[in-house]
mmCIF file as Biopython writes it, N, C-alpha, C and O atoms, coordinates in Angstrom:
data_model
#
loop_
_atom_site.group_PDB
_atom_site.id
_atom_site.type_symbol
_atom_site.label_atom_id
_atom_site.label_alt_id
_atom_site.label_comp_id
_atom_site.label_asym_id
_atom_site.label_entity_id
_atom_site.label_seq_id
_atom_site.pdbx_PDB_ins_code
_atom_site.Cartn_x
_atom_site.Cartn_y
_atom_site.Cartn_z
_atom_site.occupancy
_atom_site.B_iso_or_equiv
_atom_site.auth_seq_id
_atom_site.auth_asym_id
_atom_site.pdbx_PDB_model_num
ATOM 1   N N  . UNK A ? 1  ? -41.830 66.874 15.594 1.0 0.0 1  A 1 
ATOM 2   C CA . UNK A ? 1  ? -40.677 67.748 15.769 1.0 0.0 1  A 1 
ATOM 3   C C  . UNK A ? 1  ? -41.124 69.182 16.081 1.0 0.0 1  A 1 
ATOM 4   O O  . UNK A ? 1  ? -40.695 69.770 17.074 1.0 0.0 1  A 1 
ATOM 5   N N  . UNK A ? 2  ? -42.152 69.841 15.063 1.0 0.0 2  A 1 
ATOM 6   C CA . UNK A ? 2  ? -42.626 70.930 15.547 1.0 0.0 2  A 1 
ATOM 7   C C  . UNK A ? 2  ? -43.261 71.229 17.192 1.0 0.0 2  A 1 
ATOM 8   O O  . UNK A ? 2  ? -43.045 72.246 17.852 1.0 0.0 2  A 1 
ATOM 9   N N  . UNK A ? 3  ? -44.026 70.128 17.583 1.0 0.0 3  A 1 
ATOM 10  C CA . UNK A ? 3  ? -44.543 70.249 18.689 1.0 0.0 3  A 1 
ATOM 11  C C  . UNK A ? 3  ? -43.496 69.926 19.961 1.0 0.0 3  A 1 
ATOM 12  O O  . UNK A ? 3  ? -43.801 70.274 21.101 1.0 0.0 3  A 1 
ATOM 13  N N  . UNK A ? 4  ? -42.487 69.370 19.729 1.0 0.0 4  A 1 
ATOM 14  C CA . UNK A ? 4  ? -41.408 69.866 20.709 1.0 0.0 4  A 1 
ATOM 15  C C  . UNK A ? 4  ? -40.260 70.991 20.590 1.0 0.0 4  A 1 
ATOM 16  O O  . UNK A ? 4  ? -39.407 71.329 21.411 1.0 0.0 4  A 1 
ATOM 17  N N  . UNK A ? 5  ? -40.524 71.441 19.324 1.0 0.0 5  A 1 
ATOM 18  C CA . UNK A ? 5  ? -39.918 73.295 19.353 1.0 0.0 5  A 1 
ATOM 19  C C  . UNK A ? 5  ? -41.127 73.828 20.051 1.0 0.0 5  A 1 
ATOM 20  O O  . UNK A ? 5  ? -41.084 73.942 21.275 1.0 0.0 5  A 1 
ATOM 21  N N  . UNK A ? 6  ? -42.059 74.120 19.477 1.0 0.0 6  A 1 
ATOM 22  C CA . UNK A ? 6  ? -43.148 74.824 20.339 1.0 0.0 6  A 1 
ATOM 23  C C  . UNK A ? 6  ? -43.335 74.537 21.621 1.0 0.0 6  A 1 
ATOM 24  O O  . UNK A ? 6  ? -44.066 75.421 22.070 1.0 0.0 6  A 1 
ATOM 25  N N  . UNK A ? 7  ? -43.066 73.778 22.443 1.0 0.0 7  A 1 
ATOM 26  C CA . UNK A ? 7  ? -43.467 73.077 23.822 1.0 0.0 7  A 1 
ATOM 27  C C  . UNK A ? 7  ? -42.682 74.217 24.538 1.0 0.0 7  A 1 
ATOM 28  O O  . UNK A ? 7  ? -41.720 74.880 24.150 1.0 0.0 7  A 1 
ATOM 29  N N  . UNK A ? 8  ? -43.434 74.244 25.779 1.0 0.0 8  A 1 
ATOM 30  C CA . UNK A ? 8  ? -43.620 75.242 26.988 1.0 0.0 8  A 1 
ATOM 31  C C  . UNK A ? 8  ? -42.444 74.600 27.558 1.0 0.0 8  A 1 
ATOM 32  O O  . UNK A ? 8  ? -41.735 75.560 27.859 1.0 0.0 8  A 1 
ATOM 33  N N  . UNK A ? 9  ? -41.729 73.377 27.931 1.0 0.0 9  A 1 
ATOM 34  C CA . UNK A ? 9  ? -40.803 73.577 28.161 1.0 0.0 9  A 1 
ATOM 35  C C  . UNK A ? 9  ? -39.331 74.064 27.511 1.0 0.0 9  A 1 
ATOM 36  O O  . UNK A ? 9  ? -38.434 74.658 28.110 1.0 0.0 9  A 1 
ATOM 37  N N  . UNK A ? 10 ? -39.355 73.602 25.999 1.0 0.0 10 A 1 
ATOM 38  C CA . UNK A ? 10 ? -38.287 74.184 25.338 1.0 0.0 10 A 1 
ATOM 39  C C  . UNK A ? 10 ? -38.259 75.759 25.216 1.0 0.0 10 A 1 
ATOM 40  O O  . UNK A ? 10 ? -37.165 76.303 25.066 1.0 0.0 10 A 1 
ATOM 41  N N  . UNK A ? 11 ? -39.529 76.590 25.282 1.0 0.0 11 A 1 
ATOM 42  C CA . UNK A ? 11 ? -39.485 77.707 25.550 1.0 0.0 11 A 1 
ATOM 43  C C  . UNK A ? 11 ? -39.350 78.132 27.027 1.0 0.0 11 A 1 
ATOM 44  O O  . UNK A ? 11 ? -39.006 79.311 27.108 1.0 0.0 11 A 1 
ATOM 45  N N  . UNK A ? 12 ? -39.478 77.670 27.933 1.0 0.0 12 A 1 
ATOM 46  C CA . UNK A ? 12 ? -38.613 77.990 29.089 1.0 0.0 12 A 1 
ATOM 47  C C  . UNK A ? 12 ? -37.131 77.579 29.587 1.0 0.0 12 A 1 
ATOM 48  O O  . UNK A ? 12 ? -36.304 78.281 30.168 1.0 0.0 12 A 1 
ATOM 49  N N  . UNK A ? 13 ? -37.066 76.505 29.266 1.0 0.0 13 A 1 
ATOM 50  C CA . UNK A ? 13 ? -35.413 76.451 28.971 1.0 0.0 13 A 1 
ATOM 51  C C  . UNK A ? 13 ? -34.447 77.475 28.266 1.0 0.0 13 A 1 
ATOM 52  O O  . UNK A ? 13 ? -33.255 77.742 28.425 1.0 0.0 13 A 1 
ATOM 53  N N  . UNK A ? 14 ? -35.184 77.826 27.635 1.0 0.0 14 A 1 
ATOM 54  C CA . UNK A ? 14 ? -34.331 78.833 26.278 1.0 0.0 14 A 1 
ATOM 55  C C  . UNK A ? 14 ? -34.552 79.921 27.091 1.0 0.0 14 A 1 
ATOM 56  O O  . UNK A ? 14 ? -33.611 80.641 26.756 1.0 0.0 14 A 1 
ATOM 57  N N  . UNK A ? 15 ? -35.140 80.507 27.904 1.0 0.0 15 A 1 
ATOM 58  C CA . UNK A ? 15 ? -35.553 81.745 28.409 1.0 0.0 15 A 1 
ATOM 59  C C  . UNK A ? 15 ? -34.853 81.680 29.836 1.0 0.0 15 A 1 
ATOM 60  O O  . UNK A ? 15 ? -34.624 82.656 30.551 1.0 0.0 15 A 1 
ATOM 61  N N  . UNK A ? 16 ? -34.608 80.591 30.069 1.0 0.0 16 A 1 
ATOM 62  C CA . UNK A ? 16 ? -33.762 80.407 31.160 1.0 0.0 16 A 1 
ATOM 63  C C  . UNK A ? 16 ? -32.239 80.306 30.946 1.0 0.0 16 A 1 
ATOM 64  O O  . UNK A ? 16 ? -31.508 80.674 31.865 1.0 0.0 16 A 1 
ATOM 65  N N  . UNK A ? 17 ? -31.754 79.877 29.904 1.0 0.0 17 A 1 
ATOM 66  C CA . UNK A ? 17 ? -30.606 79.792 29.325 1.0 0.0 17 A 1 
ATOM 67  C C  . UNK A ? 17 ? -29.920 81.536 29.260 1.0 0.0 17 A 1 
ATOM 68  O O  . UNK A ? 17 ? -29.101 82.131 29.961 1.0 0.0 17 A 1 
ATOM 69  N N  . UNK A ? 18 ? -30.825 81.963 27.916 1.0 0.0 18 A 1 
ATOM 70  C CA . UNK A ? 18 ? -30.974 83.248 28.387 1.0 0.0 18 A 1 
ATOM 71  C C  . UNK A ? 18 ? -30.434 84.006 29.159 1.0 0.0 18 A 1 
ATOM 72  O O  . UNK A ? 18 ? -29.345 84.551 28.980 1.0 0.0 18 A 1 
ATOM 73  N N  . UNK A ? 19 ? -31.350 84.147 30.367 1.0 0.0 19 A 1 
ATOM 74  C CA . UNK A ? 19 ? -31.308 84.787 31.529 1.0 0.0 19 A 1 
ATOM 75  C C  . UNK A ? 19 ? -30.030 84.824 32.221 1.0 0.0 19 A 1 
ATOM 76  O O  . UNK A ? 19 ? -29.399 85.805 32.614 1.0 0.0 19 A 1 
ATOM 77  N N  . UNK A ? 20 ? -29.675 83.210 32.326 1.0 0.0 20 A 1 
ATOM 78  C CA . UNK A ? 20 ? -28.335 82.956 33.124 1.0 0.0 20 A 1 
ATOM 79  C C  . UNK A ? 20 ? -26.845 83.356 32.212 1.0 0.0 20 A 1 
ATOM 80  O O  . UNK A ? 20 ? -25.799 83.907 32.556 1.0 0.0 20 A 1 
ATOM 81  N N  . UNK A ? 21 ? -27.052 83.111 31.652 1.0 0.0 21 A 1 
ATOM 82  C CA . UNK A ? 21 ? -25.950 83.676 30.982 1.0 0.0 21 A 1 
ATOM 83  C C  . UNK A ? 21 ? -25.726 85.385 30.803 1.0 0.0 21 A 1 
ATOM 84  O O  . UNK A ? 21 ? -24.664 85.959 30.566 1.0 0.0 21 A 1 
ATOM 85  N N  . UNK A ? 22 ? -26.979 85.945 30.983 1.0 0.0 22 A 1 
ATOM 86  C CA . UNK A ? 22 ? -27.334 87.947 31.444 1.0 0.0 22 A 1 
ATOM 87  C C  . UNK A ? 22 ? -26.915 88.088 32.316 1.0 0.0 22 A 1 
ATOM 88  O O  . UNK A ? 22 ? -26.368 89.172 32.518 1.0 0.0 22 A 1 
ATOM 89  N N  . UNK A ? 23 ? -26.928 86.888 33.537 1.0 0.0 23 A 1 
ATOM 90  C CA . UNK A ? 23 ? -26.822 87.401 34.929 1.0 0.0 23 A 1 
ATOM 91  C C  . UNK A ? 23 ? -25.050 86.931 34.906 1.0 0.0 23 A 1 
ATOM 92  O O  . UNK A ? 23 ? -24.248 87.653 35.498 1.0 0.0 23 A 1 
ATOM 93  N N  . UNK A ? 24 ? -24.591 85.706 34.188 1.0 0.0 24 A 1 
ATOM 94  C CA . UNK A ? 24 ? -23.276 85.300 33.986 1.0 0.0 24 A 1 
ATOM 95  C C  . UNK A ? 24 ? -22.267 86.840 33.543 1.0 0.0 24 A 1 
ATOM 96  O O  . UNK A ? 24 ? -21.471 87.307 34.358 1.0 0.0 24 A 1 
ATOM 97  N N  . UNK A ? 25 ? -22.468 87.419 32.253 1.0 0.0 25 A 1 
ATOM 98  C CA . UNK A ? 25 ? -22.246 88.712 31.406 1.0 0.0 25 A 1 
ATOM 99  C C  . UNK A ? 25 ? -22.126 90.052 32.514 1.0 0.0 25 A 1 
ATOM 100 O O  . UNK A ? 25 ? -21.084 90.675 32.714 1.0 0.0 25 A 1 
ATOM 101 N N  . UNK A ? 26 ? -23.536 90.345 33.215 1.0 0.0 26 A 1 
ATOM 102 C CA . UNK A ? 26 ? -22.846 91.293 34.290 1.0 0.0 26 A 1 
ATOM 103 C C  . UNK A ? 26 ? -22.144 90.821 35.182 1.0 0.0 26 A 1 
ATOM 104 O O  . UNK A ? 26 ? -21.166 91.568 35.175 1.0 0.0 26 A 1 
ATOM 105 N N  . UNK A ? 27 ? -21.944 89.871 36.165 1.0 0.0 27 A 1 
ATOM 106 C CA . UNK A ? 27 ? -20.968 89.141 36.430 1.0 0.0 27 A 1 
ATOM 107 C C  . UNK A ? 27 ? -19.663 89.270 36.329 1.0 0.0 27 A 1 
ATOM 108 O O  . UNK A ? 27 ? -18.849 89.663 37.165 1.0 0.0 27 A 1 
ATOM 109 N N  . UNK A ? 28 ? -19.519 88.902 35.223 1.0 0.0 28 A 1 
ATOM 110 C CA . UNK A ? 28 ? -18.059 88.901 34.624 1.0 0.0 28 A 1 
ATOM 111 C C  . UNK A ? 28 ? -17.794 90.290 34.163 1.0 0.0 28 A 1 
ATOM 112 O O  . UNK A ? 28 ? -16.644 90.728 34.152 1.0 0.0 28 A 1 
ATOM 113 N N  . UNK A ? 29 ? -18.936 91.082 33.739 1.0 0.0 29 A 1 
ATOM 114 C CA . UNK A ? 29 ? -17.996 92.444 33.873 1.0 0.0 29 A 1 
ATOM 115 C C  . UNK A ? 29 ? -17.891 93.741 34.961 1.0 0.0 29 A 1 
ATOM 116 O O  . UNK A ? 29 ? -17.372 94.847 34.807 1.0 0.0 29 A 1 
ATOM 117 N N  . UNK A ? 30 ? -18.702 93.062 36.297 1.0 0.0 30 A 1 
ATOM 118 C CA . UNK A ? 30 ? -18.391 93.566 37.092 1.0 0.0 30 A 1 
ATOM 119 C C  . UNK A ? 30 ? -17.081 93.438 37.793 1.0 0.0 30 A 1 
ATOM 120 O O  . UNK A ? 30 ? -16.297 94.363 38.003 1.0 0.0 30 A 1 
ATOM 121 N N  . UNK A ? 31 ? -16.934 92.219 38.124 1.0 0.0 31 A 1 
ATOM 122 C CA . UNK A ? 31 ? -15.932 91.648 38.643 1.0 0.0 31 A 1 
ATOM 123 C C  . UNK A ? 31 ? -14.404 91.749 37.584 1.0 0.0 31 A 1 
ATOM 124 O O  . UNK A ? 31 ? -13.253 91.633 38.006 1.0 0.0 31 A 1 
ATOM 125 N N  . UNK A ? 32 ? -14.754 91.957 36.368 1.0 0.0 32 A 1 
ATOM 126 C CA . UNK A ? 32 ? -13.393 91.633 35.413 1.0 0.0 32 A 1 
ATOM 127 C C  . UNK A ? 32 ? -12.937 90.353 35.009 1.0 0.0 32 A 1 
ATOM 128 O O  . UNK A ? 32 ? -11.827 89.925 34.693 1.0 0.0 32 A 1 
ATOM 129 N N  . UNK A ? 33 ? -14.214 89.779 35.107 1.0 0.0 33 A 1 
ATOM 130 C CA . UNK A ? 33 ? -13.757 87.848 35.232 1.0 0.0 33 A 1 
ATOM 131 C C  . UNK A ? 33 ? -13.350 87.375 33.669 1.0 0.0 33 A 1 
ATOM 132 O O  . UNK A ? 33 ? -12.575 86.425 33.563 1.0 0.0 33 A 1 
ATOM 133 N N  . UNK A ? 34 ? -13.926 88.106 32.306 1.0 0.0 34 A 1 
ATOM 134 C CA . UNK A ? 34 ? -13.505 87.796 31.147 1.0 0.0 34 A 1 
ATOM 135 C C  . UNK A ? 34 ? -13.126 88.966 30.163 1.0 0.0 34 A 1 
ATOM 136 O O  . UNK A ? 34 ? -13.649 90.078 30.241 1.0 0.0 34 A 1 
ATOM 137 N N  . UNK A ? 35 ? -12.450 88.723 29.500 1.0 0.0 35 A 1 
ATOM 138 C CA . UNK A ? 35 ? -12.448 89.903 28.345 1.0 0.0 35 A 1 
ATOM 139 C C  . UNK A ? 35 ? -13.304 90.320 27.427 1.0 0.0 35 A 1 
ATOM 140 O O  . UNK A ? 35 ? -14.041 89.530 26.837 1.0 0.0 35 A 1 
ATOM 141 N N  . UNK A ? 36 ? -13.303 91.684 27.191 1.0 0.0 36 A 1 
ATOM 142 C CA . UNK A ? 36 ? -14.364 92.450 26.495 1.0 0.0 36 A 1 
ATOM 143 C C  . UNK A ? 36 ? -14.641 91.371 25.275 1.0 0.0 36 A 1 
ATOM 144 O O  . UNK A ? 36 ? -15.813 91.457 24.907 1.0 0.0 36 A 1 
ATOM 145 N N  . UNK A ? 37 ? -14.032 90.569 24.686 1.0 0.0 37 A 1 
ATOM 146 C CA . UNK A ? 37 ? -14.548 90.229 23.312 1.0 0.0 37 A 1 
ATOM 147 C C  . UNK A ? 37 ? -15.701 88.715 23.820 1.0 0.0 37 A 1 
ATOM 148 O O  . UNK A ? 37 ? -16.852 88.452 23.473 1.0 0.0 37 A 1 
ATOM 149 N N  . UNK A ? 38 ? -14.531 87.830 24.962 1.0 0.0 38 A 1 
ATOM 150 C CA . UNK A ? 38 ? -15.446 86.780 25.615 1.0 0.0 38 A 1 
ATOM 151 C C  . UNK A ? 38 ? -17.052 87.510 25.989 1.0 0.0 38 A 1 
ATOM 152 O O  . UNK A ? 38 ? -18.169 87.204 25.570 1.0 0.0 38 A 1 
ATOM 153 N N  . UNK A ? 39 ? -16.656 88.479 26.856 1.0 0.0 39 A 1 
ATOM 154 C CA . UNK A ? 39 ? -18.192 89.276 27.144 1.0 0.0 39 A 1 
ATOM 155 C C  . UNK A ? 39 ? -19.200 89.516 26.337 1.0 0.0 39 A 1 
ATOM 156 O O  . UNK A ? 39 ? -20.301 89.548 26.885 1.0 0.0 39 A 1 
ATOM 157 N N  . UNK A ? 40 ? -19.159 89.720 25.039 1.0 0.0 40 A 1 
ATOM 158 C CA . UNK A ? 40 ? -19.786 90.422 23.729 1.0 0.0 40 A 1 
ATOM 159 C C  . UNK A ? 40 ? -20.393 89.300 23.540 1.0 0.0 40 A 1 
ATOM 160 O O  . UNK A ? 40 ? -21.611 89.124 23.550 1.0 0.0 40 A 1 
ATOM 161 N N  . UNK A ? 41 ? -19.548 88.501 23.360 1.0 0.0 41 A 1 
ATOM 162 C CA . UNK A ? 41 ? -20.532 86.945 22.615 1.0 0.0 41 A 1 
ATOM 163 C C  . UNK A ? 41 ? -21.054 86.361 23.317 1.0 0.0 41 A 1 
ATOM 164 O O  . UNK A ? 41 ? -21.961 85.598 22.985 1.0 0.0 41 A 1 
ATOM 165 N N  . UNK A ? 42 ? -20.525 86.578 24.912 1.0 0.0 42 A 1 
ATOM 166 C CA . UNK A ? 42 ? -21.829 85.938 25.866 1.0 0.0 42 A 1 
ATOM 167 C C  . UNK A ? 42 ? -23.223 86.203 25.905 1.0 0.0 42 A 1 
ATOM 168 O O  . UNK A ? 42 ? -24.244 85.520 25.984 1.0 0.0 42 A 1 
ATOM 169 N N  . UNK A ? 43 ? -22.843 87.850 25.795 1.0 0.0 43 A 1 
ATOM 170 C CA . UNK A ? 43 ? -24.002 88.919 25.870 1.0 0.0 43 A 1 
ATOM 171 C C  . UNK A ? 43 ? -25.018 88.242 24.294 1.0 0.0 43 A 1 
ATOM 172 O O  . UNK A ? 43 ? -26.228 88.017 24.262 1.0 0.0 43 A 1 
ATOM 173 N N  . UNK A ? 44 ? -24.213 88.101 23.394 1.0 0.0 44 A 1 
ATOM 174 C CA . UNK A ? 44 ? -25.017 88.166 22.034 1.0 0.0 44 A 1 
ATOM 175 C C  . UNK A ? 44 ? -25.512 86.767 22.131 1.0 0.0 44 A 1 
ATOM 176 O O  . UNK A ? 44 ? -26.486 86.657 21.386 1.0 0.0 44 A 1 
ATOM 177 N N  . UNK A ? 45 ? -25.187 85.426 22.867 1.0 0.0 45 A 1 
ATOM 178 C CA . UNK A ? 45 ? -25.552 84.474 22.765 1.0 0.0 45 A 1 
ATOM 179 C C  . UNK A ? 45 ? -27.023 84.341 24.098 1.0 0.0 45 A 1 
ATOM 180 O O  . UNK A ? 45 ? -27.868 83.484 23.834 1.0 0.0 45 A 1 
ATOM 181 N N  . UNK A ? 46 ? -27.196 85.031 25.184 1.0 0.0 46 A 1 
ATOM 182 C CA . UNK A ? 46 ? -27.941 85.387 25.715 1.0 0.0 46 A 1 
ATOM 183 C C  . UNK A ? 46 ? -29.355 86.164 25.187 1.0 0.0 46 A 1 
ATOM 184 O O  . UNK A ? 46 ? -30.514 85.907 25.515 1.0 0.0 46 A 1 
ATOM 185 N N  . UNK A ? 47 ? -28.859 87.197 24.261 1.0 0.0 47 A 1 
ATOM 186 C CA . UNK A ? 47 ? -30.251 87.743 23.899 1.0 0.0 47 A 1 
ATOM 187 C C  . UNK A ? 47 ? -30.290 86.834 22.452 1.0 0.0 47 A 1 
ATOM 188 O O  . UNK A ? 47 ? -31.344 87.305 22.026 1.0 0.0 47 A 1 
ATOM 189 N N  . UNK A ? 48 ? -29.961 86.067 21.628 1.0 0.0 48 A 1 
ATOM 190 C CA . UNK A ? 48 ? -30.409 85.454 21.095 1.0 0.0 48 A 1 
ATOM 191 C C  . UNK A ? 48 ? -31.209 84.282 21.707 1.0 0.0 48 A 1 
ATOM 192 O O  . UNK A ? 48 ? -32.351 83.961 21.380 1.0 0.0 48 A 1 
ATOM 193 N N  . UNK A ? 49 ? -30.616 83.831 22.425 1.0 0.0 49 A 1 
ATOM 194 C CA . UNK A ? 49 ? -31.565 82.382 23.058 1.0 0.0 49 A 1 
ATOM 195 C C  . UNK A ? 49 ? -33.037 82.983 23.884 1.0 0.0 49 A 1 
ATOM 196 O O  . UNK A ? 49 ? -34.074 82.335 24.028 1.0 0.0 49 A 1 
ATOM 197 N N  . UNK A ? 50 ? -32.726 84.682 24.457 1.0 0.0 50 A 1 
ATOM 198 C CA . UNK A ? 50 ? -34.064 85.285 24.848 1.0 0.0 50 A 1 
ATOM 199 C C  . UNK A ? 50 ? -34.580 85.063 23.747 1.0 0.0 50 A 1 
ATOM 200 O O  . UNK A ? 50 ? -35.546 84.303 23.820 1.0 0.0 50 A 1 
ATOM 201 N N  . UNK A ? 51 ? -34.281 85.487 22.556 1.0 0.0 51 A 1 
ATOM 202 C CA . UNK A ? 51 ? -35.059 86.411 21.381 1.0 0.0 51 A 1 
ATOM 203 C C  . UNK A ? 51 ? -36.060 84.811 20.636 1.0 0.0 51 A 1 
ATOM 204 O O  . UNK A ? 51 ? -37.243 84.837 20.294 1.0 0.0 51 A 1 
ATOM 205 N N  . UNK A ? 52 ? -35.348 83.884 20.585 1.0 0.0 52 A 1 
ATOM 206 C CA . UNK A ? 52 ? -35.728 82.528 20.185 1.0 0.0 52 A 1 
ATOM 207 C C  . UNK A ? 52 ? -36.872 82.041 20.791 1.0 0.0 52 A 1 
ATOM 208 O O  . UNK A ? 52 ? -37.822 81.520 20.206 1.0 0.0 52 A 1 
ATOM 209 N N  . UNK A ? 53 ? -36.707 82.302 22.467 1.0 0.0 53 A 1 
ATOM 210 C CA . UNK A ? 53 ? -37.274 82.218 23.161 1.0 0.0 53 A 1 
ATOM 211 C C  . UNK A ? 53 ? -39.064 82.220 22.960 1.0 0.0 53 A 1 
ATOM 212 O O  . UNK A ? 53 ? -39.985 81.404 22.935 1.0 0.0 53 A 1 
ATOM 213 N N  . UNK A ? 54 ? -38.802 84.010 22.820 1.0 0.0 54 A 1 
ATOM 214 C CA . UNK A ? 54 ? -40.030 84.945 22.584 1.0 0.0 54 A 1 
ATOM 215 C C  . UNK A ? 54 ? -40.480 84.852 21.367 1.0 0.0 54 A 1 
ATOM 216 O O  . UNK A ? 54 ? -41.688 84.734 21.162 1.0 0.0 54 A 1 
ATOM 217 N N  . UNK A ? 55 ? -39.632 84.889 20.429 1.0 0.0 55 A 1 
ATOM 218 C CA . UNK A ? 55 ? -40.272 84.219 18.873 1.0 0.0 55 A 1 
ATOM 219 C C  . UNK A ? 55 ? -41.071 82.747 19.116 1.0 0.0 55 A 1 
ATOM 220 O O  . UNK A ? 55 ? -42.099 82.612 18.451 1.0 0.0 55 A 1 
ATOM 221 N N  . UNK A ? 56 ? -40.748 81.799 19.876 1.0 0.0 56 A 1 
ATOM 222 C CA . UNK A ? 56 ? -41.029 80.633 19.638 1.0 0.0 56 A 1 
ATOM 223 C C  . UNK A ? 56 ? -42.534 80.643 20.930 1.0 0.0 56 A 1 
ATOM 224 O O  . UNK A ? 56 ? -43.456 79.839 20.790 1.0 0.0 56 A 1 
ATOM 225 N N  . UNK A ? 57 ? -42.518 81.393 21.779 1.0 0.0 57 A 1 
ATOM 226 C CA . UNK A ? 57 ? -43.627 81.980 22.567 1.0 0.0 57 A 1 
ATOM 227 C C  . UNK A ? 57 ? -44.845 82.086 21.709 1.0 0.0 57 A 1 
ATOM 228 O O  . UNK A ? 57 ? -45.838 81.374 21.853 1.0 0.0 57 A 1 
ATOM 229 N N  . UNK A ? 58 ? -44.686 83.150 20.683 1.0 0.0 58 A 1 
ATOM 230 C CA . UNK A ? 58 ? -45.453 83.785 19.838 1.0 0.0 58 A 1 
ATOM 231 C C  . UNK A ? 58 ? -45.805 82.785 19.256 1.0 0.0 58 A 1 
ATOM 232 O O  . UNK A ? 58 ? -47.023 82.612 19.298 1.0 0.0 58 A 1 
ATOM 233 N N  . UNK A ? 59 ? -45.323 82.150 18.800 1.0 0.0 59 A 1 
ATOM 234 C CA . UNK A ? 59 ? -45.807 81.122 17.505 1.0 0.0 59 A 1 
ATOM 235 C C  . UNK A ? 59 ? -46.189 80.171 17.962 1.0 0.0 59 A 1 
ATOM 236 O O  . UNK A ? 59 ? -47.026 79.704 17.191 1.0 0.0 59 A 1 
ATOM 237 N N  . UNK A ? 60 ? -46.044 79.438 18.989 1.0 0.0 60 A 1 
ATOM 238 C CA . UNK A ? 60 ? -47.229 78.698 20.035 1.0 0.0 60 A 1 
ATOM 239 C C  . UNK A ? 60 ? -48.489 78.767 20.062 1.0 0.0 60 A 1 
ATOM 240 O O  . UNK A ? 60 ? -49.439 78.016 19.842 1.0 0.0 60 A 1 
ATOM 241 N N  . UNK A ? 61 ? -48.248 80.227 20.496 1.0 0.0 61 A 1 
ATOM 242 C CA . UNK A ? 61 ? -49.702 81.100 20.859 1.0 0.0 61 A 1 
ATOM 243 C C  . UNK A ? 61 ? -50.790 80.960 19.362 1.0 0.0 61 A 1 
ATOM 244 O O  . UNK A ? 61 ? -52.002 80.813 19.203 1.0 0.0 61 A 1 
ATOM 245 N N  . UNK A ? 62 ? -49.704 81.086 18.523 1.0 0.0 62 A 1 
ATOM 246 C CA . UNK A ? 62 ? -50.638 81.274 16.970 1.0 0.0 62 A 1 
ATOM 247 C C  . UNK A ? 62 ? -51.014 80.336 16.184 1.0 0.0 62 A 1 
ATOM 248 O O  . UNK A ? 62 ? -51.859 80.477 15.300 1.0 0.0 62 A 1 
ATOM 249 N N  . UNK A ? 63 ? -50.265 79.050 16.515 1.0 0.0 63 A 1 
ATOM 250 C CA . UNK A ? 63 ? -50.589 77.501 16.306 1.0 0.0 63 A 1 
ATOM 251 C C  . UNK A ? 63 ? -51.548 76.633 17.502 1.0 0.0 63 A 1 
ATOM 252 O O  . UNK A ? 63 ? -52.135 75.555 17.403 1.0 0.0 63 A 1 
ATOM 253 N N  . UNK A ? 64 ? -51.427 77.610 18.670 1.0 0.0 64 A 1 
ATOM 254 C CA . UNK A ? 64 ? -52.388 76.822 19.481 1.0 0.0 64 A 1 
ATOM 255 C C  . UNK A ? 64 ? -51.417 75.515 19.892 1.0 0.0 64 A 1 
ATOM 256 O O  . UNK A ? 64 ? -51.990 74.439 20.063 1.0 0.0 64 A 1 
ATOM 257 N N  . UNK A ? 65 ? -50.041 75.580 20.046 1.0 0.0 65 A 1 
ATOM 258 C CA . UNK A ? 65 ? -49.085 74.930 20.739 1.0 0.0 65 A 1 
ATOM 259 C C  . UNK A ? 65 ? -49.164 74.598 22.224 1.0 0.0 65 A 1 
ATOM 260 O O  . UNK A ? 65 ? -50.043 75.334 22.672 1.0 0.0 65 A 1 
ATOM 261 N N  . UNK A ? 66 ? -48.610 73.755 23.316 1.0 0.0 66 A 1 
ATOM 262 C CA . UNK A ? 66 ? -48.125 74.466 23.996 1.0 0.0 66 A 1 
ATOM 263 C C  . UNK A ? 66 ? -49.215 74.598 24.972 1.0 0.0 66 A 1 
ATOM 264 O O  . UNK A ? 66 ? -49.083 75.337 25.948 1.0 0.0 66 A 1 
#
């Protein structure tokens, strides 16, 4: 189980997840496509799945994961 949290692909998925949903967030508030509160939690569900991401990067690196 650990070695497929740590795996290089679940950490690029998550970093890709991420991303698209950053690029989804300006998007939608350029355009006006959702409301400020929909926006917030997109935004907060984006840099969490970065932040998971990069935590789970790190700890690869320090287990020799990956």
């Amino acid at each position: 189980m650990v070695d497929l949290i740590l795996s290089r692909e679940t950490v690029i998925t998550l970093a890709i997840i991420g991303g698209v949903f950053s690029m989804i967030v300006s998007w939608c508030r350029k355009n006006g496509k959702a409301s400020e509160p929909v926006i917030k939690s997109m935004n907060k569900f984006s840099y969490v799945c970065m932040s998971v991401s990069i935590f789970l990067f790190i700890a690869a690196g320090l287990f020799g994961k990956g």
